[in-house]
PDB file of N, CA, C and O in Angstrom:
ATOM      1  N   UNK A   1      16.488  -2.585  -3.530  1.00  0.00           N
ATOM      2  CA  UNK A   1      16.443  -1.331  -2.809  1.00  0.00           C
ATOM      3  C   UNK A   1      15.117  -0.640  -3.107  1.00  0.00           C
ATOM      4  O   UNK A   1      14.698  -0.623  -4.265  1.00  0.00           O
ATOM      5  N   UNK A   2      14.510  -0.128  -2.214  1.00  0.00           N
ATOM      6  CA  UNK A   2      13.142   0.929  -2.103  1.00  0.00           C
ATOM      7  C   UNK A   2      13.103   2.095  -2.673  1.00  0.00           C
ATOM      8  O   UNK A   2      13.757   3.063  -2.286  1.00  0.00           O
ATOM      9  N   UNK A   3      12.361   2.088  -3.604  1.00  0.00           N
ATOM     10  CA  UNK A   3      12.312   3.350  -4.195  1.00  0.00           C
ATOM     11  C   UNK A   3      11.845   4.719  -3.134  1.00  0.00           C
ATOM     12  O   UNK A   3      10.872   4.843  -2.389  1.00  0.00           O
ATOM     13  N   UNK A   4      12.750   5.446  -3.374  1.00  0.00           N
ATOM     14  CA  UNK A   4      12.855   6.910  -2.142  1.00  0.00           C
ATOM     15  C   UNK A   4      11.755   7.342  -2.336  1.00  0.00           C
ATOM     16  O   UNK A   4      11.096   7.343  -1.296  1.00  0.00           O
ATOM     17  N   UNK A   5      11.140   7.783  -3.337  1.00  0.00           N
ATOM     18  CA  UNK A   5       9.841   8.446  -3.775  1.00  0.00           C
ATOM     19  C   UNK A   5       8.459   7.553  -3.113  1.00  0.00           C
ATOM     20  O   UNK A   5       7.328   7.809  -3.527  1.00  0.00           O
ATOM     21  N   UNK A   6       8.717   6.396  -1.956  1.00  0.00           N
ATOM     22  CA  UNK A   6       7.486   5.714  -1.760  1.00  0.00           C
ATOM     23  C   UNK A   6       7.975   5.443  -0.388  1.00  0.00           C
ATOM     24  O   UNK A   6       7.138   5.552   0.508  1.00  0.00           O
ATOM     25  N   UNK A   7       9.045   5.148  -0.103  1.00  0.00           N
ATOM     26  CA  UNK A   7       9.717   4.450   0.560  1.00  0.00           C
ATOM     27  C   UNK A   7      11.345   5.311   1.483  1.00  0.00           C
ATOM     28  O   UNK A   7      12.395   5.420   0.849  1.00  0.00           O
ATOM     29  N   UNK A   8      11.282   5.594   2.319  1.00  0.00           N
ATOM     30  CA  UNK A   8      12.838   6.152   2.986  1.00  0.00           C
ATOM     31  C   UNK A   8      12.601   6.564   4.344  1.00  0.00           C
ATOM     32  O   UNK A   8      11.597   7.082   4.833  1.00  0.00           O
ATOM     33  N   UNK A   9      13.807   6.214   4.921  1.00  0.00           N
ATOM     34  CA  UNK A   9      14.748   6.498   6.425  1.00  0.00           C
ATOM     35  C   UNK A   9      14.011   5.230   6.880  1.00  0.00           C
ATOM     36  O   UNK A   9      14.589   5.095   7.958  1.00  0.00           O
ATOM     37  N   UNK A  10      13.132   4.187   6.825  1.00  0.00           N
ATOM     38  CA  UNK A  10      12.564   2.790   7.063  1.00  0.00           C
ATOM     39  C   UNK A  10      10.805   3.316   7.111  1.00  0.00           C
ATOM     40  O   UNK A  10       9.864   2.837   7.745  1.00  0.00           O
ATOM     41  N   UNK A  11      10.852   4.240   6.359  1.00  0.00           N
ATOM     42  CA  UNK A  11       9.039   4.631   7.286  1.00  0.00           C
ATOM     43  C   UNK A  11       8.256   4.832   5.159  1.00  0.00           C
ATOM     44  O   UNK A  11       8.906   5.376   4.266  1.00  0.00           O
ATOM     45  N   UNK A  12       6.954   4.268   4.985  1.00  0.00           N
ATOM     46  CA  UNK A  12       6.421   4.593   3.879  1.00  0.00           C
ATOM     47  C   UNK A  12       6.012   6.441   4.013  1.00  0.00           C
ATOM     48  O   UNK A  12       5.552   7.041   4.985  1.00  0.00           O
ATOM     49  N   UNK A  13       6.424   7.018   2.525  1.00  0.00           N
ATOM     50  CA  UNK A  13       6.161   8.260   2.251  1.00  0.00           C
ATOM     51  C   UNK A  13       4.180   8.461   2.307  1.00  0.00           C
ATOM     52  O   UNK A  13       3.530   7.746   1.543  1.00  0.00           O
ATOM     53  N   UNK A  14       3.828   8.928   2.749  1.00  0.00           N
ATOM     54  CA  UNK A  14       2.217   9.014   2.565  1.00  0.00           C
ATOM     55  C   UNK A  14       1.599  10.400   1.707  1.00  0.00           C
ATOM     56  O   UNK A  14       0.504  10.949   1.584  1.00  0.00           O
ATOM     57  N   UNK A  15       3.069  10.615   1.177  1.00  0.00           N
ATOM     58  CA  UNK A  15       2.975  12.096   0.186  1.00  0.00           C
ATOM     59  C   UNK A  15       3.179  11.247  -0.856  1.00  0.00           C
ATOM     60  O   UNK A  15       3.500  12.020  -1.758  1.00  0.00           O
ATOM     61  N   UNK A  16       3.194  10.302  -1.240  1.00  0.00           N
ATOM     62  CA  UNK A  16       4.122   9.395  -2.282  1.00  0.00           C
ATOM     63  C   UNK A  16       2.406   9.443  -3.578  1.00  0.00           C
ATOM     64  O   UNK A  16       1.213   9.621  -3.330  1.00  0.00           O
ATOM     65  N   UNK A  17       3.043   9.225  -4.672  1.00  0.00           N
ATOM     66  CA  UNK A  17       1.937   9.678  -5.989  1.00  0.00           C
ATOM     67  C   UNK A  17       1.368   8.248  -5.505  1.00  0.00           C
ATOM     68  O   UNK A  17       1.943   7.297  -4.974  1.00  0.00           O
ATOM     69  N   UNK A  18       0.118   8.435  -5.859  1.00  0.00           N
ATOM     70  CA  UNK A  18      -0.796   6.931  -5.515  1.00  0.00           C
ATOM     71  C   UNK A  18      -0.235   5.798  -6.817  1.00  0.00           C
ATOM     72  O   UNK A  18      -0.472   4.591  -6.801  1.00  0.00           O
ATOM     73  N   UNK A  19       0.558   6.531  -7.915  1.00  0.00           N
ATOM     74  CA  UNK A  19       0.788   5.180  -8.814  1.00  0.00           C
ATOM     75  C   UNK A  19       1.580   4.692  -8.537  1.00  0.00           C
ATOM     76  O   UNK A  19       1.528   3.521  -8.913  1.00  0.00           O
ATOM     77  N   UNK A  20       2.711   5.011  -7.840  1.00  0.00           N
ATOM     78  CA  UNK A  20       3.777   4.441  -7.334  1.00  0.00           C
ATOM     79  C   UNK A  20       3.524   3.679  -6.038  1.00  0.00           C
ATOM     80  O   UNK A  20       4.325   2.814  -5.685  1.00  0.00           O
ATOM     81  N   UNK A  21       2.266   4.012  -5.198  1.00  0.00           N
ATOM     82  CA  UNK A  21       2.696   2.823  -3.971  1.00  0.00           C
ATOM     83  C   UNK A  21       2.126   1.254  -4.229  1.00  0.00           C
ATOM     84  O   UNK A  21       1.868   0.919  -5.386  1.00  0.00           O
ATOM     85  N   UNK A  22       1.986   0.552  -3.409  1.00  0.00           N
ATOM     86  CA  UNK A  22       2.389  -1.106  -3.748  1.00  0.00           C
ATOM     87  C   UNK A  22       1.153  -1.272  -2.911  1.00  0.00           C
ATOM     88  O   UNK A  22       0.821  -0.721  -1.861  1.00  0.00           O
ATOM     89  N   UNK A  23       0.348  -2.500  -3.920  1.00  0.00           N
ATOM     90  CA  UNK A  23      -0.482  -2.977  -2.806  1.00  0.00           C
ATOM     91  C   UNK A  23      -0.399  -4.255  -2.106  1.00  0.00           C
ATOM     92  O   UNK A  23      -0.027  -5.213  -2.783  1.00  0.00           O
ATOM     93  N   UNK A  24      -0.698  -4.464  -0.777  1.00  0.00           N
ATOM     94  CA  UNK A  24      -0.222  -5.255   0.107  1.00  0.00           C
ATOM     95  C   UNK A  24      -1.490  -6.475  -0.018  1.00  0.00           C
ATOM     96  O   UNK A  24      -2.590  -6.077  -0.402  1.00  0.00           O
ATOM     97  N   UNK A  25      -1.384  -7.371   0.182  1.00  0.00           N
ATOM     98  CA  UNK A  25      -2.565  -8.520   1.210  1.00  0.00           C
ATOM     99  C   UNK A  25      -2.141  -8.530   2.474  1.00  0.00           C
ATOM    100  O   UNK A  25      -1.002  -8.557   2.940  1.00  0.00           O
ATOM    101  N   UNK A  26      -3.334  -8.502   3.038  1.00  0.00           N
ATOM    102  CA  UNK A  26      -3.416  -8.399   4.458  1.00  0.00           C
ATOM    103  C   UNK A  26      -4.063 -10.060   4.753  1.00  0.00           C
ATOM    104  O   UNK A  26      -3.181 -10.905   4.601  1.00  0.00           O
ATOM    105  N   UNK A  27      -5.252 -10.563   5.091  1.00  0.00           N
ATOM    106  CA  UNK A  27      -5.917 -11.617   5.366  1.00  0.00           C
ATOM    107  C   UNK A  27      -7.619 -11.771   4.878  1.00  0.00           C
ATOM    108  O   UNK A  27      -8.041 -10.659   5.197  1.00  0.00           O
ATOM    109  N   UNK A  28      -8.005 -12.017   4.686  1.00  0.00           N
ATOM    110  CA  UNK A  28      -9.767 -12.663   4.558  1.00  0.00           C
ATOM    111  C   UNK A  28      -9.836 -11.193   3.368  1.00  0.00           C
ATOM    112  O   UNK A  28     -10.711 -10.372   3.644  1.00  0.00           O
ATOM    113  N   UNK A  29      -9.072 -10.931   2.284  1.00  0.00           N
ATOM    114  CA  UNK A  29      -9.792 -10.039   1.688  1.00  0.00           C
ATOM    115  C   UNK A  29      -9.338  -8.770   1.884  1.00  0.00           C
ATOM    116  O   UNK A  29      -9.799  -8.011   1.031  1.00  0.00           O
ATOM    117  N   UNK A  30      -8.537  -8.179   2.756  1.00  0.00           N
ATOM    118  CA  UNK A  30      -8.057  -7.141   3.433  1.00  0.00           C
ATOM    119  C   UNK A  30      -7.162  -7.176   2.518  1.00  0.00           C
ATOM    120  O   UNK A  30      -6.404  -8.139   2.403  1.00  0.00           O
ATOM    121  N   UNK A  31      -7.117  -5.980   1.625  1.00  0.00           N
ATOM    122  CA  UNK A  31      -5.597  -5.308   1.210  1.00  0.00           C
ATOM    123  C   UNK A  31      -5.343  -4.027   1.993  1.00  0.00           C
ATOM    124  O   UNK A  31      -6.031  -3.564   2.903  1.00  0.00           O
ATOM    125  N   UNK A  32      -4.206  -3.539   1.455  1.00  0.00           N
ATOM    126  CA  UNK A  32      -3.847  -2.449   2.025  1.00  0.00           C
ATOM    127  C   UNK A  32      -2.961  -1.818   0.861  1.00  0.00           C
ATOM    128  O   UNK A  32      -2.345  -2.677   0.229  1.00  0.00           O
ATOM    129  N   UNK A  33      -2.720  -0.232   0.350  1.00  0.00           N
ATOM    130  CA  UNK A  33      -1.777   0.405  -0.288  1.00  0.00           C
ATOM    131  C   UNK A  33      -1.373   1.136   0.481  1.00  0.00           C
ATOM    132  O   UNK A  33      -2.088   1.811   1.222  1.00  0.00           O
ATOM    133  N   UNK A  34       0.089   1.152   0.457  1.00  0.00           N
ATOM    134  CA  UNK A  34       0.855   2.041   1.149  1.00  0.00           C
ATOM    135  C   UNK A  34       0.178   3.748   1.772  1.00  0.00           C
ATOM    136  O   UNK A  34       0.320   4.821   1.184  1.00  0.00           O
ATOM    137  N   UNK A  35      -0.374   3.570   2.782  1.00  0.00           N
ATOM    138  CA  UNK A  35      -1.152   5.064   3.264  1.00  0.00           C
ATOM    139  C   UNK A  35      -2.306   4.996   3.666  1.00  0.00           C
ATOM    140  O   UNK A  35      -2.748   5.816   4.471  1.00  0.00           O
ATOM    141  N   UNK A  36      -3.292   3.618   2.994  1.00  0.00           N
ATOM    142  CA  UNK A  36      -4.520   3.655   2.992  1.00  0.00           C
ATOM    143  C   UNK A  36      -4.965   2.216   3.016  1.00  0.00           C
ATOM    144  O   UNK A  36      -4.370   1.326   2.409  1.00  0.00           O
ATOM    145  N   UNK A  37      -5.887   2.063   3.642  1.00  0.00           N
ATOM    146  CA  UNK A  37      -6.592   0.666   3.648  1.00  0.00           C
ATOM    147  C   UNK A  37      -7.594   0.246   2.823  1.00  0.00           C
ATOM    148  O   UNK A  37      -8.519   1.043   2.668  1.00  0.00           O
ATOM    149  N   UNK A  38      -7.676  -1.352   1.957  1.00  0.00           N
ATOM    150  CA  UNK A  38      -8.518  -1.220   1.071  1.00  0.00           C
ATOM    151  C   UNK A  38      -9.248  -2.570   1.245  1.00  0.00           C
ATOM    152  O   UNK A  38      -8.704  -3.584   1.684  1.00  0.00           O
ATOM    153  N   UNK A  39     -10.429  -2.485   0.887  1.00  0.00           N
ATOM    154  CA  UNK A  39     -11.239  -4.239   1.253  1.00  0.00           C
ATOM    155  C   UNK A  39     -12.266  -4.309   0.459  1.00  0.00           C
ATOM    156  O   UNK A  39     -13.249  -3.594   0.266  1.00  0.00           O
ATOM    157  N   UNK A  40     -11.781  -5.532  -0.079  1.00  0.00           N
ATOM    158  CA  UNK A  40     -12.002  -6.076  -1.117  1.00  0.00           C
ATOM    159  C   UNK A  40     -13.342  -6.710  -0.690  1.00  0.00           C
ATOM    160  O   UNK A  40     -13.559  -7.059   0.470  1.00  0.00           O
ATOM    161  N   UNK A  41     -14.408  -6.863  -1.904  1.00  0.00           N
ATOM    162  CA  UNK A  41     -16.134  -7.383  -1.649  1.00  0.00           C
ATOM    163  C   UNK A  41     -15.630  -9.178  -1.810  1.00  0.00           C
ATOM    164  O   UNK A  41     -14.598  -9.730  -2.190  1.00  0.00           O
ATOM    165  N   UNK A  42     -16.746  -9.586  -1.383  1.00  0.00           N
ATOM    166  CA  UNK A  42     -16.615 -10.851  -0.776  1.00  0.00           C
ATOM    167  C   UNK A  42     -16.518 -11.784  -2.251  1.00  0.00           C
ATOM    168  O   UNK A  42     -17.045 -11.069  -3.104  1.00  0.00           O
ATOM    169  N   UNK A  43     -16.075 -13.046  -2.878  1.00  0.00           N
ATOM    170  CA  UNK A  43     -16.413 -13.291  -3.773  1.00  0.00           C
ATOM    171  C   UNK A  43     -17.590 -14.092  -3.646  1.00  0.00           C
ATOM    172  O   UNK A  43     -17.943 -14.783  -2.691  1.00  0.00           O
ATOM    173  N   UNK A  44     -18.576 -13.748  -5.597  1.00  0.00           N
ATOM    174  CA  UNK A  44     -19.902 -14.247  -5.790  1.00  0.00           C
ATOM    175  C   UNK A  44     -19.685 -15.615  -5.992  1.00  0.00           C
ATOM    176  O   UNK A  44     -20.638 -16.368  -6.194  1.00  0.00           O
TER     177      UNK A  44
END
């Protein structure tokens, strides 16, 4: 079960404390945390 404080009614909280949300993989490097999009530098 989803923690309410990040997560409730099926939709992510975007008020939710940034330590609590989850970070996602997306594709080629693309993450994502719950609210915000994040991308990752290429590896050396």
């Amino acid at each position: 079960q989803a923690d309410e404080r990040v997560f409730a009614a099926g939709r992510w909280r975007a008020d939710a404390p940034a330590e609590l949300r989850t970070l996602h993989h997306q594709a080629g490097g693309a993450f994502f945390v719950a609210g915000e999009t994040v991308q990752a530098a290429a590896p050396r």
